[in-house]
Each structure stands twice: as C-alpha cells, then as structure tokens.
C-alpha positions as CSV (number, residue, x, y, z in Angstrom):
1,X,-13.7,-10.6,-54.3
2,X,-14.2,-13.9,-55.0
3,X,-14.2,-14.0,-59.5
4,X,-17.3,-16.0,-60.5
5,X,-15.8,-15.8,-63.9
6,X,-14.8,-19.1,-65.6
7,X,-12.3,-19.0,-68.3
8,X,-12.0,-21.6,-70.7
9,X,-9.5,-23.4,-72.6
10,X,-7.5,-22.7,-75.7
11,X,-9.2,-21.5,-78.9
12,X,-7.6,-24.2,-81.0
13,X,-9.5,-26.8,-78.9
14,X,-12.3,-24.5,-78.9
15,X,-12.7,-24.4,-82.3
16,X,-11.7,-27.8,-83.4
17,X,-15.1,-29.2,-80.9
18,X,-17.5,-26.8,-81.7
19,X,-17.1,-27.2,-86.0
20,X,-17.0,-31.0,-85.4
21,X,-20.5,-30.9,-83.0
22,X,-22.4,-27.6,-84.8
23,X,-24.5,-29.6,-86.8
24,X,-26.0,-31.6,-84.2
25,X,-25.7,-30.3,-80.9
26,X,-26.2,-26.7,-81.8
27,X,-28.4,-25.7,-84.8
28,X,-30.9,-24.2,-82.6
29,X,-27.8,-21.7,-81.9
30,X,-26.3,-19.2,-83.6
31,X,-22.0,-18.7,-83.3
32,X,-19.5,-15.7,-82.9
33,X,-16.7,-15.3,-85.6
34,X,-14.6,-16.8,-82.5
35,X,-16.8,-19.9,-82.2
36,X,-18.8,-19.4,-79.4
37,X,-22.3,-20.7,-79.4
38,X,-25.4,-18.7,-78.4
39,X,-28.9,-18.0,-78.0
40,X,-31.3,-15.2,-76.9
41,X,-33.9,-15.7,-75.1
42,X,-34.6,-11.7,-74.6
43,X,-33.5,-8.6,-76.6
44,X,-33.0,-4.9,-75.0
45,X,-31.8,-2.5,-77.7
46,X,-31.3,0.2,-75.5
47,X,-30.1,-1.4,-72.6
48,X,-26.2,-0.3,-71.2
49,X,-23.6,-2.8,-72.9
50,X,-20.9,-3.7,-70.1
51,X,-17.5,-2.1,-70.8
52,X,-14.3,-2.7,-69.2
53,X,-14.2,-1.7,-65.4
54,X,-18.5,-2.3,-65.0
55,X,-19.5,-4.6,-62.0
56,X,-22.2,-6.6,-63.5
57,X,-25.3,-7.7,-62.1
58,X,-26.8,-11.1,-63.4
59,X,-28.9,-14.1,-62.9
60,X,-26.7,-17.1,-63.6
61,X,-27.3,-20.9,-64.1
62,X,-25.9,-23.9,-65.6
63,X,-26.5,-27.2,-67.0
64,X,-24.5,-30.2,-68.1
65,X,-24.8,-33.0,-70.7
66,X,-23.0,-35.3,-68.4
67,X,-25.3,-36.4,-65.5
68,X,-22.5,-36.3,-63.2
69,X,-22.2,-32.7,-63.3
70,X,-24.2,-31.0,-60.8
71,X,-26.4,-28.6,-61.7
72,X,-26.1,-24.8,-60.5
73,X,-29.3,-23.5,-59.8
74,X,-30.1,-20.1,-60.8
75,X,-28.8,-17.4,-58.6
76,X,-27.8,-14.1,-58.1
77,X,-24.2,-13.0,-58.7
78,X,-22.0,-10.1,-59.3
79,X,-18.8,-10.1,-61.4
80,X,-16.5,-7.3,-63.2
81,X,-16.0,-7.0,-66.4
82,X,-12.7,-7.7,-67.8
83,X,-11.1,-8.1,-71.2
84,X,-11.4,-11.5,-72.8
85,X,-8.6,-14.0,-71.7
86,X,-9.2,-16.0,-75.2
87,X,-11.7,-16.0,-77.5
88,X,-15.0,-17.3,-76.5
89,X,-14.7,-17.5,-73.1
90,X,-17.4,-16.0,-70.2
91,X,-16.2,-12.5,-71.2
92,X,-17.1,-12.6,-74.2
93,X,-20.7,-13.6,-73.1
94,X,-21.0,-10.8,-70.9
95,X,-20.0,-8.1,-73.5
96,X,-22.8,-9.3,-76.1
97,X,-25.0,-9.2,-73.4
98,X,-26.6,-5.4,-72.6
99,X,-29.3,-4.5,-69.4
100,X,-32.6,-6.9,-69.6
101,X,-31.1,-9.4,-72.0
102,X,-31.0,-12.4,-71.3
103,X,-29.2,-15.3,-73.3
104,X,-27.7,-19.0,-73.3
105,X,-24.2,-19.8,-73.8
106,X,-22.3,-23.3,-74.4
107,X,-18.8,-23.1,-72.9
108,X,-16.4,-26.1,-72.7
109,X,-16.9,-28.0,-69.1
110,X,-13.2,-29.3,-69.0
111,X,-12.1,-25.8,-69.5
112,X,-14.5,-24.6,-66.9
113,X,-13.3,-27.1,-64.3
114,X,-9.7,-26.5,-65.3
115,X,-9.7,-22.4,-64.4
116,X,-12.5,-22.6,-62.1
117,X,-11.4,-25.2,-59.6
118,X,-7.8,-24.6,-60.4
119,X,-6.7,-27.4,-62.6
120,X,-9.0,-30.0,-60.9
121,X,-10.6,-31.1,-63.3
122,X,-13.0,-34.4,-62.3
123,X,-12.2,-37.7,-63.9
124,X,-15.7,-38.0,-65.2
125,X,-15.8,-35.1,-67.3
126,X,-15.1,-35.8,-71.3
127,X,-13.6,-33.4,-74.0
128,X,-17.1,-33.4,-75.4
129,X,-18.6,-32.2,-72.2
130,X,-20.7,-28.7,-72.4
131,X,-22.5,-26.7,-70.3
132,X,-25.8,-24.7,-70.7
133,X,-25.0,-21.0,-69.3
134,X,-27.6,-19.1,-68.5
135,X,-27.1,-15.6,-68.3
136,X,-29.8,-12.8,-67.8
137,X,-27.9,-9.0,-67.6
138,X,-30.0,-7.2,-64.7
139,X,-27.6,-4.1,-64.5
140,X,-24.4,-2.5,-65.3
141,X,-23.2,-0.4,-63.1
142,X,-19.9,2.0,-63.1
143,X,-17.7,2.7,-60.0
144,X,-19.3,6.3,-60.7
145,X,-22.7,5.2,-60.4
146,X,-22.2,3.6,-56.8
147,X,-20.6,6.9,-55.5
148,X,-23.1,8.8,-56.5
149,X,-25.9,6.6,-55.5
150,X,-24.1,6.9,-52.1
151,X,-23.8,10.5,-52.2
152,X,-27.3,10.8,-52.2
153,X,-28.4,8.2,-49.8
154,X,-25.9,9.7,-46.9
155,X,-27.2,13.4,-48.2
156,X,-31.0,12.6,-47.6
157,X,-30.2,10.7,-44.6
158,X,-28.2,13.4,-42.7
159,X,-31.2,16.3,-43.9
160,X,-34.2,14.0,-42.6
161,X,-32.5,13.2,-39.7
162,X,-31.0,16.9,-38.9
163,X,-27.5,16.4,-38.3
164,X,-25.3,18.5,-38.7
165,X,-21.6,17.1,-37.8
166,X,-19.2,17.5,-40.5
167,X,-17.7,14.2,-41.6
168,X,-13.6,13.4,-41.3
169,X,-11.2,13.2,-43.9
170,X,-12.5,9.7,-44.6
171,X,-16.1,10.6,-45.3
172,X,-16.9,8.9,-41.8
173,X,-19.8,10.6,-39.8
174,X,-19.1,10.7,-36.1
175,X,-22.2,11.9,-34.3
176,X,-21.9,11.4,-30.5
177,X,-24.9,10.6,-28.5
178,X,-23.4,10.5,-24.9
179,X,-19.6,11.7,-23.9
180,X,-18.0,8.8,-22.4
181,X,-15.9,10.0,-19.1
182,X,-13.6,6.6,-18.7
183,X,-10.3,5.7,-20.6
184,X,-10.0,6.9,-23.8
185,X,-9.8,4.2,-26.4
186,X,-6.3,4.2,-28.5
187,X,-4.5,1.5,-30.5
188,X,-3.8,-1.8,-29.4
189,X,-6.4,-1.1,-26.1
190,X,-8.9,-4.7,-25.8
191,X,-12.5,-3.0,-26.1
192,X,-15.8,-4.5,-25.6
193,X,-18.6,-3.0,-27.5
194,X,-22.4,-3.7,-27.6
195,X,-23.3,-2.8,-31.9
196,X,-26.1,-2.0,-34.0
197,X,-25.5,-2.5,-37.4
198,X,-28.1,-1.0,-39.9
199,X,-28.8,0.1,-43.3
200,X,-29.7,3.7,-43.9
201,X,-33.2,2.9,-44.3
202,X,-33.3,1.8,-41.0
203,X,-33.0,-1.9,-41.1
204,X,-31.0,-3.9,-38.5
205,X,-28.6,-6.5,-39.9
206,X,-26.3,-7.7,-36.7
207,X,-26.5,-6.5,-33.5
208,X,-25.3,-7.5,-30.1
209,X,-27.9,-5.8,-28.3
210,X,-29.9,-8.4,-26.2
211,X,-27.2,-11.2,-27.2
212,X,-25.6,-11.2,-23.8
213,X,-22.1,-10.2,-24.0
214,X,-20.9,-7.4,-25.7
215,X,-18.1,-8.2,-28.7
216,X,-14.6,-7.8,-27.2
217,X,-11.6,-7.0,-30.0
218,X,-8.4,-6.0,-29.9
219,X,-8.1,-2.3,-31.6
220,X,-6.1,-2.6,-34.7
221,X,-4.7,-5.7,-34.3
222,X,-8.5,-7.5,-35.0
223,X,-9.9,-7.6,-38.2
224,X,-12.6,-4.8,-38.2
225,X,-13.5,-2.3,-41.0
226,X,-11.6,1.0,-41.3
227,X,-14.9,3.0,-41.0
228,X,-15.9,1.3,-37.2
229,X,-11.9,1.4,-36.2
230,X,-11.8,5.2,-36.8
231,X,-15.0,5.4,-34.8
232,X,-14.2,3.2,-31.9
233,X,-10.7,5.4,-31.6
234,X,-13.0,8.7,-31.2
235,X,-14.7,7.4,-28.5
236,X,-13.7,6.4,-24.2
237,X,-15.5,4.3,-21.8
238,X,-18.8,4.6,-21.2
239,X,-19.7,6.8,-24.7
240,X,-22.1,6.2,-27.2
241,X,-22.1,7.4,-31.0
242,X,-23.4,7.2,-34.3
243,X,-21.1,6.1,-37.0
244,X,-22.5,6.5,-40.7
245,X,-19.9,4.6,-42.6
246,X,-19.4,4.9,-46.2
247,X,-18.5,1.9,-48.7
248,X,-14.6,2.7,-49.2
249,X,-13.9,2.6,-45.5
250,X,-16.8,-0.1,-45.1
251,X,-17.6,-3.5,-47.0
252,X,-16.7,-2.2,-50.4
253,X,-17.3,-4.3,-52.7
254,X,-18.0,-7.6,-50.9
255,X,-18.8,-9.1,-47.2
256,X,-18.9,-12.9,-46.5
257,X,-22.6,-11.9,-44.9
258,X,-24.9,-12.0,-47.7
259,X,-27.2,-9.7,-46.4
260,X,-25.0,-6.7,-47.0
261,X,-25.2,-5.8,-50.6
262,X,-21.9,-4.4,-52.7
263,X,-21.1,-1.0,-52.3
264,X,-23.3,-0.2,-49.1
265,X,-22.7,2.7,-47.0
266,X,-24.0,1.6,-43.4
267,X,-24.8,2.9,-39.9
268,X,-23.5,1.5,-36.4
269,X,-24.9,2.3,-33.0
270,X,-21.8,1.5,-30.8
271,X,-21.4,1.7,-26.9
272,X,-17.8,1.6,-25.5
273,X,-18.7,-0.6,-22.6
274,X,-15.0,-1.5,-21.4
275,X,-11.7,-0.5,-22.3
276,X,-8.2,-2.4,-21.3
C-alpha cells in the first residue's frame, strides 16, 4: 500500500522554526513538549486512541502559506499507524488524535516535500513554509476487527443463501453452478472467462457480462488474485461457479479500483468459456 504518511525533517530544524514563529503565526495553537503545533476543532473522550499496528480511517486536507503550493482538498484516506520517525512528525498527529476528533496540525512543507516526493523538494518552497493539516479520526480499526467483521458477513451470507459447501484450506467458497465437461483448467493453460464481480450485499462492481469478449489470461503466469486463481483451477470448460473470496486471498488491504474498500471479502460469478 501506497503510505500517505509524510514524515518530516529533523527536530533540531523543527524546533529552531517553530520557537522563532510561535508568537505570531501560532498563538491561536497550542504545542507538544516536542514542538508540534495543534488545534482541536472536536473532542471525543471516549473514542479508541490509535495504537501501533491500527489502520486508520481519516478525512485529510491541507493548506499552504505559499500560494504556489496546491491545495489538497479534503478526502478520504487510510493509513497505518506506526511509531514516530522523529518527533513531531504525522505520527505523532495521529496518536493524539482518538475516534470523532478532529484537529489541525502545522507540519514543516520542506520536510513534507522532502519524504513525500522523495527528496524533490520544489524550488519555490522556503524554510518558513507550513502547511495546515487537517485531520478528522473517523475510525480505528485492528487487523482483528476486520476478520471478524468478515467472519460475519461470509456467515450470514452462506445461511441466507443456503449453501452448504465447505470452504478449502484457504477460506475460499467454491460452489458450482454447472459441471463443465471440456478440458480441465491447470497451470499455465490461456483461459477466457466472462466475470461477475460483486460485494456480498449483492452489488456489481466489474463485470464482463454484456462487454463483448470474455477476459482471456494466462493461469498463473497473469496477475490475478489468489482467491479467483484457486477457483478458475477447480473448474474445465464450459463450468460455471460461485467463488466467495475472502480478503487474505483477495484485495487485502488495497486495490487500484477505488470502489473496492480495504479488507473486502467479495463474490465472482465466473464461466470457463475456453481453455488452451
């Protein structure tokens, strides 16, 4: 995954800039023993505080004082919690920030340009350069907590929709909807397949029904998920078959289409229409 996480420069630099600017640019703040400037904008007392490990769900934006900066417009984003690389940096945001808070944080925009964009930092941007963060905390979440949200969601699914095929030894559900009598599909074999991608709840995200052609990939050797490879090997020419995939042999964590969220056990619809 792709870090969103921006870690800053050193805390001597740190420190030297932020005493020098806290009387003017910041006495609406309030600042860490380690120098970082901050301010609430909503409390939650009881919300979960991110530890170590958590995959944290925000609302992030940021501003500049430099004009040439563009501004990142508030957005959706998921990160994981780490320790702090130095002191003041993005980490160190997240941990003061528990479920429902939401807060503004001034981080260094040389520093962010520096570890972000790796070492590129534009010719534009000063040493006196800040930017705004805006961070709102909308959930913490543990690896735990995904699994067993999971766990659930396949549970319910396979009891409302009475099926009763035990999964494999990687949690994939293999229900077979029409024996296929060609060539059995193996490693290496080039197999065209007409998909339906869907979320438990039933709702379609990619298909190749009514598309024309049907997706031709080579077994194995293509880049495909673990889940729909193991499926596609269970199956020979002319079969058709559920596959209920879960997250660790799926997506995971993270898919380039947006539409799939982290963590997402999903269902396919798959027809073996040829196999070479």
């Amino acid at each position: 995954m792709k870090r969103t996480s921006l870690l800053v420069a050193t805390l001597c630099t740190a420190a030297v800039f932020f005493s020098a600017c806290k009387e003017k640019k910041f006495k609406d703040y309030e600042q860490t023993e380690t120098g970082l400037y901050y301010k609430f904008k909503e409390r939650n007392p009881e919300g979960k505080q991110p530890q170590v490990g958590d995959f944290l769900f925000m609302t992030l934006s940021y501003y500049s004082d430099n004009d040439s900066i563009p501004k990142f417009e508030s957005r959706e984003i998921m990160d994981v919690m780490n320790e702090s690389m130095y002191h003041g940096d993005l980490y160190e945001a997240y941990s003061m920030l528990k479920e429902g808070e939401e807060a503004e944080f001034v981080i260094k925009a040389d520093s962010f340009f520096y570890y972000f964009m790796r070492g590129q930092i534009p010719p534009f941007i000063t040493a006196e350069n800040v930017l705004y963060f805006n961070i709102r905390m909308d959930k913490v979440k543990t690896m735990e907590d995904f699994e067993y949200e999971e766990e659930v969601a396949i549970k319910n699914y396979i009891t409302e929709n009475n099926i009763s095929v035990v999964p494999t030894e990687s949690g994939l559900y293999y229900i077979e909807l029409e024996k296929g009598k060609g060539k059995k599909v193996v490693m290496n074999d080039s197999v065209s397949v007409h998909y339906t991608g869907k979320f438990l709840d039933g709702t379609v995200f990619d298909s190749s029904v009514g598309k024309g052609d049907p997706i031709t990939f080579s077994v194995g050797k293509d880049p495909m998920i673990e889940g729909f490879v193991e499926g596609i090997l269970l199956m020979n020419k002319g079969g058709k078959a559920t596959l209920i995939i879960p997250f660790d042999i799926g997506y995971g964590m993270s898919h380039p289409m947006s539409s799939i969220p982290p963590f997402t056990p999903l269902l396919f619809e798959v027809e073996i229409v040829d196999v070479k």
